[in-house]
N, C-alpha and C positions, 0 to 999 in steps of 0.2 A: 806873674799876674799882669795882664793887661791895666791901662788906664785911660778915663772919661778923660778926651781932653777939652780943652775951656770953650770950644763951640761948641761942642756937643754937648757938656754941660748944661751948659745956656740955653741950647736949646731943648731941651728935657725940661730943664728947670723953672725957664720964664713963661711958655705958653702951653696954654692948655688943653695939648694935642694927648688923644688918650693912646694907649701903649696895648701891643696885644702880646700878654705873656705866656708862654708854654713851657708846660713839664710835661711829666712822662708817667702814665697809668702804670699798678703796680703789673702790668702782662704786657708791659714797655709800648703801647701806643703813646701817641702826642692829645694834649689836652690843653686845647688854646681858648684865653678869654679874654674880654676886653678889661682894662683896669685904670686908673687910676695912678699916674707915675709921680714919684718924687725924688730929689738927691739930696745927697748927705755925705759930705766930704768924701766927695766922688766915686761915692755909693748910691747906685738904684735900686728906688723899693717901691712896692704895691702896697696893699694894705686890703684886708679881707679877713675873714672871722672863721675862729675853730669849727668845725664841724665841717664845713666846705671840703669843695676836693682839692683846690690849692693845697691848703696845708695838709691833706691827707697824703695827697700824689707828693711834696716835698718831703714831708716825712720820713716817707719810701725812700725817696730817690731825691737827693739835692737838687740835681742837673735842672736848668730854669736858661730859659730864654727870652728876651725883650727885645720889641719891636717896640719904636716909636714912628708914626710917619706925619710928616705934615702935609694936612688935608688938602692944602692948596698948594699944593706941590709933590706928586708923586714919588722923585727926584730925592727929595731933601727925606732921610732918614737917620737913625742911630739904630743898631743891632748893639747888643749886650747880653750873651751870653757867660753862664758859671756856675756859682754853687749856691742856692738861696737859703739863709738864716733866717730862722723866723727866731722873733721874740716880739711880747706881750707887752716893755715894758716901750711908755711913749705911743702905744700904736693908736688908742684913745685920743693924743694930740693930734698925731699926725693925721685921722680920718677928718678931724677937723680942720687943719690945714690945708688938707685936699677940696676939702669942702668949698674953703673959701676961693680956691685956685679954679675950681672945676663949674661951681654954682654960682659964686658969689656969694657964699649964705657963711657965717660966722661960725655955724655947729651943724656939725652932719644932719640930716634933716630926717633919714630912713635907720637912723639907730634904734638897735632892738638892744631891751633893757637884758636879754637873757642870751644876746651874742656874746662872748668874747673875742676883743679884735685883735688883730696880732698884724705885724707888721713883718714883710718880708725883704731882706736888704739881699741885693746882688753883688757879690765878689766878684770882680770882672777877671775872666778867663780869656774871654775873646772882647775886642769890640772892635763893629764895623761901620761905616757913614758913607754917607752919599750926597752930593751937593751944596758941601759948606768951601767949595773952592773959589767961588769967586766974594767971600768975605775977608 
């Protein structure tokens, strides 16, 4: 098992650069979207609601990809590739978390009373970075 180390961490965790994550369709195409990143004891996770095709396409198939970049800097990224776990419980907080990370707003603002949200944590298999060398 690979691991986040503490810049890249930081950087995932403190600014709120959005992440573009990929799975893999059940006839093995790539299925990339933008999302919403957060960490957790140097676990990466989305957050996104049943019925979608994240949690349909992991389902299938674990394998999940993340991409972080920051905007103003081409250069400076994090890759985190592995196996994505979804669970339900906490994910309700965490949309809210994000919320405040992403909006500024204290409670997710485009919550549907009839989503269920679930939260997706990445097991790091691979991770890769790019211009945290002169930190």
């Amino acid at each position: 098992m690979a691991k986040l180390g503490e810049k890249e961490r930081k950087f995932i965790d403190e600014n709120p650069f959005v992440g573009v994550v990929s799975e893999l369709r059940e006839d093995g195409s790539p299925h990339s979207t933008v999302v919403w990143v957060d960490v957790r004891n140097g676990t990466v996770g989305f957050n996104t609601a049943r019925g979608r095709a994240k949690p349909r396409h992991l389902e299938h198939d674990p394998r999940v990809s993340l991409l972080v970049l920051d905007p103003n800097n081409q250069y400076k990224w994090v890759a985190v590739s592995g196996r994505g776990e979804l669970t339900e419980e906490g994910a309700d907080a965490q949309i809210d978390k994000l919320a405040k990370k992403y909006l500024g707003r204290d409670e997710y603002p485009f919550r549907n009373p009839d989503e269920t949200r679930v939260t997706v944590w990445i097991t790091p298999e691979h991770v890769d970075a790019s211009g945290f060398d002169d930190q």
